[in-house]
C-alpha positions as CSV (number, residue, x, y, z in Angstrom):
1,X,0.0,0.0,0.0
2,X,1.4,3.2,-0.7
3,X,1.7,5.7,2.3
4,X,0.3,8.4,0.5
5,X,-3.0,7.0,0.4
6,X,-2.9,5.5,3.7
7,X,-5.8,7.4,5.7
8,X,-3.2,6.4,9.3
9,X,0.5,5.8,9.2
10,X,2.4,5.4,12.4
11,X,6.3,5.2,11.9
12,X,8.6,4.1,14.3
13,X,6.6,5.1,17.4
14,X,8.1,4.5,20.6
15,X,6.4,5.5,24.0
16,X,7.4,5.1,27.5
17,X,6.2,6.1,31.2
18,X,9.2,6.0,33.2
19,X,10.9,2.7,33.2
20,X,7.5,1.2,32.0
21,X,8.6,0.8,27.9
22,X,5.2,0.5,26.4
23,X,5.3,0.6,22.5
24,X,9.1,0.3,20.6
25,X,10.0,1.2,17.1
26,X,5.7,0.7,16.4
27,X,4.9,1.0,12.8
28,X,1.5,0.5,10.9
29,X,-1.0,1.9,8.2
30,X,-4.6,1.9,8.1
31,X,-5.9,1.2,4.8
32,X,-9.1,3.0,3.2
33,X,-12.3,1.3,3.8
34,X,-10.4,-1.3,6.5
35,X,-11.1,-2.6,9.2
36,X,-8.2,-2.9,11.5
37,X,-7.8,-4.9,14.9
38,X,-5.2,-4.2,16.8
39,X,-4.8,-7.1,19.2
40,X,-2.9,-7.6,22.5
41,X,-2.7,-9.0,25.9
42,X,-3.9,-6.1,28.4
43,X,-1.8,-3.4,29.3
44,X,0.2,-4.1,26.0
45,X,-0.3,-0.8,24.6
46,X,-3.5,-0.7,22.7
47,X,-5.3,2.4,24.3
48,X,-1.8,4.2,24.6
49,X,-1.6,3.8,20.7
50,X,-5.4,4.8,20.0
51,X,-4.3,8.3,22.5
52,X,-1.1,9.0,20.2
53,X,-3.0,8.9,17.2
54,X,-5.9,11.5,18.4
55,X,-2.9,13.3,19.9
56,X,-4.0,13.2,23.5
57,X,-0.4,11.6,24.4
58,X,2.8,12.6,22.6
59,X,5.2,9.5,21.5
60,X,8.9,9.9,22.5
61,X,9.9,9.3,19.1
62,X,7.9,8.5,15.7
63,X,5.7,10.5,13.5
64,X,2.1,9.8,13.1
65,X,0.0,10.7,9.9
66,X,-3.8,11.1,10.0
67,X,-5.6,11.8,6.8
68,X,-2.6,13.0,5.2
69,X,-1.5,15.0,7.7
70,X,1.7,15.0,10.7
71,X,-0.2,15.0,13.7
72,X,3.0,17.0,15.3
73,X,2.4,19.5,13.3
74,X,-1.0,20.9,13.8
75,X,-1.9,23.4,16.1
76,X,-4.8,23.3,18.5
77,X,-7.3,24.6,16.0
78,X,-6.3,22.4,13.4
79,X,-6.3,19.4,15.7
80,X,-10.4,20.2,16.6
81,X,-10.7,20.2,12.9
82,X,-8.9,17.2,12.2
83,X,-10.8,15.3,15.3
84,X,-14.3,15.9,14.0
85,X,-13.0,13.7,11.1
86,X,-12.4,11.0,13.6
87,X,-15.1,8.9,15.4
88,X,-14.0,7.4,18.6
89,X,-16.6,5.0,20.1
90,X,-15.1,4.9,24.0
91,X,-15.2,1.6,25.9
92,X,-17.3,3.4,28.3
93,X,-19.4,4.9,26.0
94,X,-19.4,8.1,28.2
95,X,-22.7,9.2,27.7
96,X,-23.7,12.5,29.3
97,X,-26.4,11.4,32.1
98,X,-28.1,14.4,32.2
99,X,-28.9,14.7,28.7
100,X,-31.3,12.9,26.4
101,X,-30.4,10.8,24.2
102,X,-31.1,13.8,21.6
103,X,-29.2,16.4,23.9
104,X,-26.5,13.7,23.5
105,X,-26.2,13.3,19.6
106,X,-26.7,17.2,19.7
107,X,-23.3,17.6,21.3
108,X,-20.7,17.6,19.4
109,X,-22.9,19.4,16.7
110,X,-22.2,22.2,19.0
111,X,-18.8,22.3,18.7
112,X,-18.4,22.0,15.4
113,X,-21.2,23.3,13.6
114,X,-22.5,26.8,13.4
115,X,-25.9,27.8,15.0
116,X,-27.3,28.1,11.4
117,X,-26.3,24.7,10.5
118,X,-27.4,23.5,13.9
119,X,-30.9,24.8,12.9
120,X,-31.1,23.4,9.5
121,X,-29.5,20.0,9.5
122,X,-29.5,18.9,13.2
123,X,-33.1,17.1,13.4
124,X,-31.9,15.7,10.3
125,X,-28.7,14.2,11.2
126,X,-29.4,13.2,15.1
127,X,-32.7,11.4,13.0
128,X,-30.5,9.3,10.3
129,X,-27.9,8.4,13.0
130,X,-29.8,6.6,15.0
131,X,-31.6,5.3,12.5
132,X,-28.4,3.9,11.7
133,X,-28.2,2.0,15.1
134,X,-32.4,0.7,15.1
135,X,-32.8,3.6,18.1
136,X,-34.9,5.9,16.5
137,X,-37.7,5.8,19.4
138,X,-35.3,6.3,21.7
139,X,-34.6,10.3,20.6
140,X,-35.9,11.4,24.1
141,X,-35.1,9.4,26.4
142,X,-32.1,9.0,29.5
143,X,-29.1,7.1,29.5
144,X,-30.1,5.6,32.5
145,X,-33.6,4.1,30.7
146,X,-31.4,2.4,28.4
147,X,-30.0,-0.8,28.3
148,X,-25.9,-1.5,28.3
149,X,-26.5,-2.8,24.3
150,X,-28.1,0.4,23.7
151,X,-25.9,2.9,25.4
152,X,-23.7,1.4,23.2
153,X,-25.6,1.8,19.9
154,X,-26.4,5.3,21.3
155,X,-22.6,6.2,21.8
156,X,-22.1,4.7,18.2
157,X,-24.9,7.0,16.9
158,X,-22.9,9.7,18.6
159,X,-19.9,8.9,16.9
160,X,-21.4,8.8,13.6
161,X,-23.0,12.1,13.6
162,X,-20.1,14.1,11.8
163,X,-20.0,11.9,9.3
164,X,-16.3,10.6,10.2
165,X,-13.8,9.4,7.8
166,X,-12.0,6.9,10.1
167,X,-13.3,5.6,13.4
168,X,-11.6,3.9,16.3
169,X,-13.5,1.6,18.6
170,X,-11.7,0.9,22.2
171,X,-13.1,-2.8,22.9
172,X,-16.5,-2.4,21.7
173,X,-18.0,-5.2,23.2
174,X,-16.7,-5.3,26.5
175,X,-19.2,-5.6,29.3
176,X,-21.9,-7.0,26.8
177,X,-23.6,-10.3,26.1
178,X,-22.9,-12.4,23.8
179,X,-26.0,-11.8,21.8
180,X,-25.7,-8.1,22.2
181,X,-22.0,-8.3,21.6
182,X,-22.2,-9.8,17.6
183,X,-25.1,-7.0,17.0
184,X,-22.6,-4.8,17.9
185,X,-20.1,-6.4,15.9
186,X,-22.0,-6.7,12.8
187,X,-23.4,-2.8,13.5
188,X,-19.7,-1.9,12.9
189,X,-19.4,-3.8,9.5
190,X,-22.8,-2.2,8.5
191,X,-21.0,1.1,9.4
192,X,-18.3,0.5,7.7
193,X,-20.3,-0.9,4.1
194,X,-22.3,2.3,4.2
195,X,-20.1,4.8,4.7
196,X,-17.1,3.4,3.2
197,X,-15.2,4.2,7.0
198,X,-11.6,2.9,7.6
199,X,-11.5,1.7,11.1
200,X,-9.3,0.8,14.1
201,X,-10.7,-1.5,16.6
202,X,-9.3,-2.4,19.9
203,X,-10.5,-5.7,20.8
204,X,-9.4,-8.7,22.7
205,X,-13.1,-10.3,22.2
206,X,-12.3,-13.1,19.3
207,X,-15.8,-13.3,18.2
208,X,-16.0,-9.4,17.3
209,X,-12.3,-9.7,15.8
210,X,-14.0,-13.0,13.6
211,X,-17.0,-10.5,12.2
212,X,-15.1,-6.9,11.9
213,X,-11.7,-7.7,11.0
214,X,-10.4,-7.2,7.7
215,X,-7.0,-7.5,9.0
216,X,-5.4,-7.9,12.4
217,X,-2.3,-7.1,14.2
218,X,-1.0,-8.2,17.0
219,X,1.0,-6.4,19.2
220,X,3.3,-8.0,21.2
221,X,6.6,-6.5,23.6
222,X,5.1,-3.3,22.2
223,X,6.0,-3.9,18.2
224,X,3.8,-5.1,15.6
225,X,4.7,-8.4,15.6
226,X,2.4,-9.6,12.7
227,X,-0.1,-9.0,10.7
228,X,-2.3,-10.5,8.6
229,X,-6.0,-11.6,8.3
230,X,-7.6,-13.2,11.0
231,X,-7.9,-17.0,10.0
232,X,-4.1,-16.6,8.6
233,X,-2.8,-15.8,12.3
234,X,-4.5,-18.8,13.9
235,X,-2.5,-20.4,11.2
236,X,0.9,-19.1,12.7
237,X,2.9,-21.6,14.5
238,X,4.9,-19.0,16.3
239,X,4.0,-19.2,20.0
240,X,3.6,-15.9,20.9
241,X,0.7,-15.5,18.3
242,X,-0.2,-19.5,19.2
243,X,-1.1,-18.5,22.8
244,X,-3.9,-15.8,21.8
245,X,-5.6,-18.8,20.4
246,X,-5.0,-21.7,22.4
């Protein structure tokens, strides 16, 4: 693939916290339309990696490229700008209690839209992204009436509100049943077949990785170790990528 017309490209990242070495000499693209899991044991340096590339932690060494552009060397306006091109769908789903589920979607329209586009398009686009999800009834309700499957939906409606270009997913289905887990899952590739999205997903659930994946790495002592598709790896006799399917 050529870098160019990668939509991510992290080169050579490194990242520490002291003593604690967390990524080392990192490197990876995200291909357009892809679906990318980035696997690893916990506390391997998944989230750390997802907060480099929306620039809430700064590597020690490497250069990251989002959308065609160095992430080092955007200023704080240009970052805002560049971020409402990127969905991120948080483990927790952080939901604003307070707010309906409308007030919610409404959100980051108010950041980034005018008041004039507010009042044209805003009914419009709060309408077609949860109808993206299956929660259209759900427009004025709480948080706290919803159920965990929901909340997530609700926080992927959220995401997709902007329209994104790329989307990262921090374990998508953690906390969830399995039932409610794979409609999750297979809510991603619907996203994804609609809108055309490349995607990062942190995952560790192997039934999500099975149904989103278009390609996985692992990440292991803080490299990329491998990658390759999913049914590929399981093919690996290396122990290291053995143990994650044992």
């Amino acid at each position: 693939m050529n870098k160019e017309a990668a939509i991510i490209t992290v080169d050579h990242l490194s990242k520490a916290f002291g003593s604690n070495v967390v990524l080392t000499d990192f490197s990876m693209e995200l291909n357009p339309g892809e679906n990318l899991v980035i696997l690893g044991k916990s506390g391997s340096g998944k989230s750390v990696l997802i907060k480099c590339i929306i620039n809430l932690i700064a590597p020690d060494q490497g250069k990251i490229r989002v959308l065609g552009k160095d992430i080092s060397e955007l200023d704080q306006e240009e970052m805002d700008k560049l971020r409402a091109d990127i969905g991120f769908l948080f483990q927790s789903n952080a939901l604003y209690d307070s707010m309906t589920v409308r007030q919610n979607l409404e959100f980051p329209l108010r950041r980034h839209w005018t008041e004039e586009e507010r009042e044209k398009n805003a009914k419009n686009a709060v309408t077609e992204a949860l109808e993206d999800v299956g929660l259209a009834h759900t427009l004025n309700m709480m948080p706290s009436e919803l159920s965990g499957g929901m909340r997530k939906r609700v926080a992927l409606a959220r995401t997709l509100i902007l329209k994104p270009k790329v989307i990262l997913y921090d374990e998508p289905t953690t906390g969830l049943d399995p039932i409610t887990a794979r409609e999750i899952s297979n809510l991603i590739v619907k996203i994804q077949k609609k809108y055309q999205t490349a995607s990062i997903i942190i995952s560790h659930d192997m039934n999500c990785i099975r149904i989103t994946s278009n390609r996985v790495i692992m990440l292991i002592e803080g490299k990329n170790y491998a990658s390759d598709t999913l049914e590929n790896l399981k093919q690996n006799p290396d122990p290291k990528i053995r143990e994650f399917f044992d």
